[in-house]
N, C-alpha and C positions, 0 to 999 in steps of 0.2 A: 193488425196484430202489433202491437206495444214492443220499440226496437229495445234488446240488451241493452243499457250499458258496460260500458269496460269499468270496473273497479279499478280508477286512476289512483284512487288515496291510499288503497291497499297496495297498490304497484311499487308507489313510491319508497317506500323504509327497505324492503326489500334489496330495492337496486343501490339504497344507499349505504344500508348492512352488508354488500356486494365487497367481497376483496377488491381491491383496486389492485390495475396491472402495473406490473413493475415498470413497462415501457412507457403507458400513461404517465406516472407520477416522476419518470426519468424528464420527460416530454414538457411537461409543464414547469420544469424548475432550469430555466435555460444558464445558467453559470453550472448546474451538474452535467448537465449534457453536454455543453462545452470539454467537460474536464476529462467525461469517458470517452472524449472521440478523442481527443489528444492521447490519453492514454492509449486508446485501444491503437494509435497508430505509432505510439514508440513502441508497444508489444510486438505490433508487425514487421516494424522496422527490426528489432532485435533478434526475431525469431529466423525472417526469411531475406533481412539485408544481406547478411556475407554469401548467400547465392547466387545475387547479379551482381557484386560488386569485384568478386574473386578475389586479387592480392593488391587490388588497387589503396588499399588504405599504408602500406608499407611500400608501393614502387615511388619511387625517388627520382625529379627530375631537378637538377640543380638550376639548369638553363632557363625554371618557371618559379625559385626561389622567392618567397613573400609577393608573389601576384595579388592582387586586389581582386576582391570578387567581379568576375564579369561573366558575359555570354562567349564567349571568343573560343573558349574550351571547352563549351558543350555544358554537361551535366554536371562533369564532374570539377570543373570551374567554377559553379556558379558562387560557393563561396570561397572564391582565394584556396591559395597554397601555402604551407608555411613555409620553415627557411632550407628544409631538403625539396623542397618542390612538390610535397605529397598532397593531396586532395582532400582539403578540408571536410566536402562534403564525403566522403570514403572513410574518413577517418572519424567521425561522427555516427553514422551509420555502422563502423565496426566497433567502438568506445560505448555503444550504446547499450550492444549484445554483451560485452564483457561486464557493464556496471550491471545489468536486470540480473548475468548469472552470479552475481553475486550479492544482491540485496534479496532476490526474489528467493535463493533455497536457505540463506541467512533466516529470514520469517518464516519459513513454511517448517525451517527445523524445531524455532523456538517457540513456536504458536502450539506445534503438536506436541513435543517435549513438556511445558510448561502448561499447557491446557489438562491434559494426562493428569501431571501433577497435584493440579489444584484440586480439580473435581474432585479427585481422590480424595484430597488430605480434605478440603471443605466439608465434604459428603459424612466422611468416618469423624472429621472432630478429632478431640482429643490428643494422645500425645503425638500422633501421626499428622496432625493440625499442627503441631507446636515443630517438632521438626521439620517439617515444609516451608516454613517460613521463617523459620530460623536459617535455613541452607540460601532463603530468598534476601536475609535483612545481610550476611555475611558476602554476598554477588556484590548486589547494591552498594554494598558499604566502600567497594573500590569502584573507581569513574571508569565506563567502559572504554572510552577512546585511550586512558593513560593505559588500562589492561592492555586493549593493542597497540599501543605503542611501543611497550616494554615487552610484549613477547614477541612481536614482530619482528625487534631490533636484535633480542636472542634468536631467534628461527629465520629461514629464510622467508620474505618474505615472498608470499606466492596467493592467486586464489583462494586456494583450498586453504589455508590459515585464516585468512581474512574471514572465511563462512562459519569456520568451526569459535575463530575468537568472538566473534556480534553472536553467534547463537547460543552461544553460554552466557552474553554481557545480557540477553533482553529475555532471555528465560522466568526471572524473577517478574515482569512486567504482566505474562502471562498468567505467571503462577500467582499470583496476588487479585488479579482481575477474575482469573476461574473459583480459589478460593470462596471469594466474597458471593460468585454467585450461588454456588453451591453449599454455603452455608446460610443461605436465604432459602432457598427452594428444600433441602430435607426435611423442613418441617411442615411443609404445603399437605393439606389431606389427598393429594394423589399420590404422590410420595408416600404418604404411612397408610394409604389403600396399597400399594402395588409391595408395601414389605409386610403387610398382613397375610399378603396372599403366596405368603414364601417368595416371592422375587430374587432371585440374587443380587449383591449388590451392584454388580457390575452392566447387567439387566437395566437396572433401574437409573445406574448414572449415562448409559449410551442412549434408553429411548425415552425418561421422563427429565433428564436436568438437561444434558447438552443441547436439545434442540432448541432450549430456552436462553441457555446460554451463550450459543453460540453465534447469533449474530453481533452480541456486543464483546465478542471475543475477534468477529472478524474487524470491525470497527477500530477497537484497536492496533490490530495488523497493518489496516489500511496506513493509520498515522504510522505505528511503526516504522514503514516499509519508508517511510523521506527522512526519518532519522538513521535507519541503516545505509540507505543512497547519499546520506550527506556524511555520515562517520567516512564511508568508502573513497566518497571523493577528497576528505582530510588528508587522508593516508595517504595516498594519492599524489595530491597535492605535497607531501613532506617527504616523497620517496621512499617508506617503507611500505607504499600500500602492493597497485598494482606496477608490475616492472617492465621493463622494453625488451621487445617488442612488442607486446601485448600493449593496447590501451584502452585506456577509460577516461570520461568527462573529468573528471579532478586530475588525470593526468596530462591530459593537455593544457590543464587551463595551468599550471604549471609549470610546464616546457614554452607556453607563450608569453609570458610574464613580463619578460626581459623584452621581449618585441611589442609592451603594449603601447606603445608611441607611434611606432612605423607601420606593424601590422596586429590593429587593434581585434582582426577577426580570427586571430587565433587562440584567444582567449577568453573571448566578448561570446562566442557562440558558443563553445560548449559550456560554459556558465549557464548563458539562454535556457539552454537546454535541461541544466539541473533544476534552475529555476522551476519552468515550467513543468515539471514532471514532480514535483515535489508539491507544484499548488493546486495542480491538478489532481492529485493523489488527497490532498486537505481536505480542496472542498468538495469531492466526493465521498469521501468519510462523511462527512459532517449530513451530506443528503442521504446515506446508511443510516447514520444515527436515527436519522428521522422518518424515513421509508422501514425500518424493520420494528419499529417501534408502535403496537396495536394502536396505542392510544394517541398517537398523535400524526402516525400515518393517512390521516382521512386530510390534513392541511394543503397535502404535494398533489391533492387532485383538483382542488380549487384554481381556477385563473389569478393569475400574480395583484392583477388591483383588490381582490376580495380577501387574500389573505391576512392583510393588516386589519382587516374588523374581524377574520375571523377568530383571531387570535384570543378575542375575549369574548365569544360568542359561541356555545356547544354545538356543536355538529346537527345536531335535531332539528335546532332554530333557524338553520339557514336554511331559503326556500329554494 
C-alpha cells in the first residue's frame, strides 16, 4: 500500500501567514531585549525598592562622608556615600520610585486625555476638528519646560505640579497624532459599513479606529515618556522640580555637582541611570514601531544576518 505523503508545500504559507509571537520577535532583535530587561528591572526597582531599603536613602552618617564606592559596607556601600554620608545605592533605588511616579502618570494622563481628543475631533471633522487643534497649535505655541518653569516658580513646587504641568504641555502631542489617525480610517469601508448599520459613533471610535490606532499611539508614549523623565530631571536639576527630602535622578546629579572632582559618583551615577532608562525606552519604541506594524512585522522574526537582504526581498521569496 502506497505511503501518504505530508503536504509539506501546503504547510509552508500557512506557518508563514502565522502571527508571530511577540516573545519570538522580542528574542531575535537583541538591542530590544536588552532595553526591556533594563526597563523591566528599573520598574521593579521603583515599585518594590523602598520595601527592603526602609529609610536608608535619608539616614545620614557624617563619619562615612564622600566614601568611594567599595565592599567594606556591604550593599549598601557599594557605590559610595555622598557628603551627609548617605547611601548612594539607597538613594538611587528611592530617586528612581519618585522619577517613574512622576513621568509614568504624567503619560498615561496625557496619552488618554489627548487620544479621547483626537479620535473624537478626527473622527467628526469639521468644526469640532478645527477647534481641537486650534486648543493643540495655541499648548504648542508656548515651550513646555518654560510653562514649567514659570508656574512652578509661582506654585509651590511639589510632585503633583510637575504631573498636572508635563500632562497638559504633551496633550497636544497626543492630540495631533490620534487626529491624523482617525481622519485616515472614517473613510475605510468598515467604518461606513458599521455607520450604515446605525452604529453609534462612539461604538464605532472604541472597537473599529482605536485598535488600529492605538499601537502607534503607544509608540509615541513610549518616546514620550524620556522626554517627560528628562523635562523632570531639568527641574530638578534648577530646583524648582522635585524638593528635599524627596529625591529624584536630576536631583542628585545636582546636589553632586559641586563634588564632581572629589566624588565623581555622586553625580556620574544617577546621570548613568537617566541615561540608560531613557535609551532603553528609545530603542524599544523603535522595535514597537516595527513589531505592531502588519506589514513589516514578519522582518523581527528572521535571524539578524538575513535581515539585510531581507530588506529588499518580499516575505514570499524568502525560503
Amino acid at each position: 500500500m502506497p505511503r501518504e505523503e505530508t503536504p509539506v508545500a501546503e504547510s509552508a504559507p500557512s506557518e508563514r501567514n502565522r502571527k508571530p509571537s511577540w516573545w519570538l520577535m522580542l528574542g531575535r532583535d537583541r538591542a530590544a531585549a536588552v532595553a526591556a530587561v533594563v526597563l523591566a528591572v528599573v520598574a521593579l526597582v521603583a515599585v518594590f525598592g523602598r520595601l527592603f531599603i526602609g529609610d536608608r536613602a535619608q539616614l545620614q552618617n557624617l563619619d562615612a562622608s564622600l566614601r568611594p564606592p567599595s565592599l567594606s559596607d556591604g550593599v549598601y556601600g557599594l557605590l559610595g556615600t555622598d557628603v551627609l554620608g548617605r547611601s548612594i545605592v539607597a538613594r538611587l533605588i528611592d530617586a528612581a520610585a519618585t522619577t517613574l511616579s512622576v513621568a509614568v502618570p504624567a503619560v498615561l494622563c496625557s496619552l488618554a486625555i489627548g487620544s479621547v481628543l483626537g479620535l473624537w475631533a478626527g473622527y467628526h471633522g469639521g468644526r469640532r476638528e478645527s477647534v481641537a487643534m486650534r486648543i493643540a497649535d495655541v499648548i504648542l505655541s508656548f515651550p513646555s519646560l518654560l510653562i514649567a518653569v514659570v508656574v512652578l516658580y509661582v506654585f509651590s513646587p511639589s510632585a503633583t505640579n510637575i504631573v498636572l504641568i508635563l500632562a497638559v504641555a504633551r496633550i497636544p502631542v497626543y492630540l495631533r497624532t490620534a487626529r491624523a489617525e482617525a481622519a485616515e480610517l472614517r473613510s475605510r469601508l468598515f467604518v461606513d459599513a458599521a455607520r450604515t448599520f446605525g452604529t453609534p459613533s462612539r461604538m464605532i471610535i472604541y472597537r473599529h479606529i482605536l485598535p488600529i490606532a492605538l499601537p502607534t499611539l503607544l509608540t509615541v508614549a513610549t518616546l514620550d515618556f524620556c522626554f517627560v523623565m528628562l523635562t523632570e530631571s531639568s527641574l530638578s536639576f534648577l530646583g524648582i522640580g522635585i524638593q528635599p527630602p524627596d529625591v529624584s535622578w536630576g536631583l542628585m546629579v545636582a546636589q553632586g555637582r559641586q563634588y564632581l572632582q572629589t566624588a565623581w559618583w555622586i553625580t556620574v551615577l544617577p546621570g548613568l541611570a537617566i541615561v540608560l532608562t531613557t535609551v532603553s525606552a528609545t530603542v524599544l519604541a523603535a522595535w514597537a514601531r516595527i513589531a505592531t506594524d502588519p506589514a513589516q512585522r514578519w522582518r523581527l522574526t528572521l535571524p539578524k544576518k538575513r535581515r539585510a537582504v531581507s530588506a529588499a526581498v518580499p516575505p514570499e521569496m524568502i525560503p
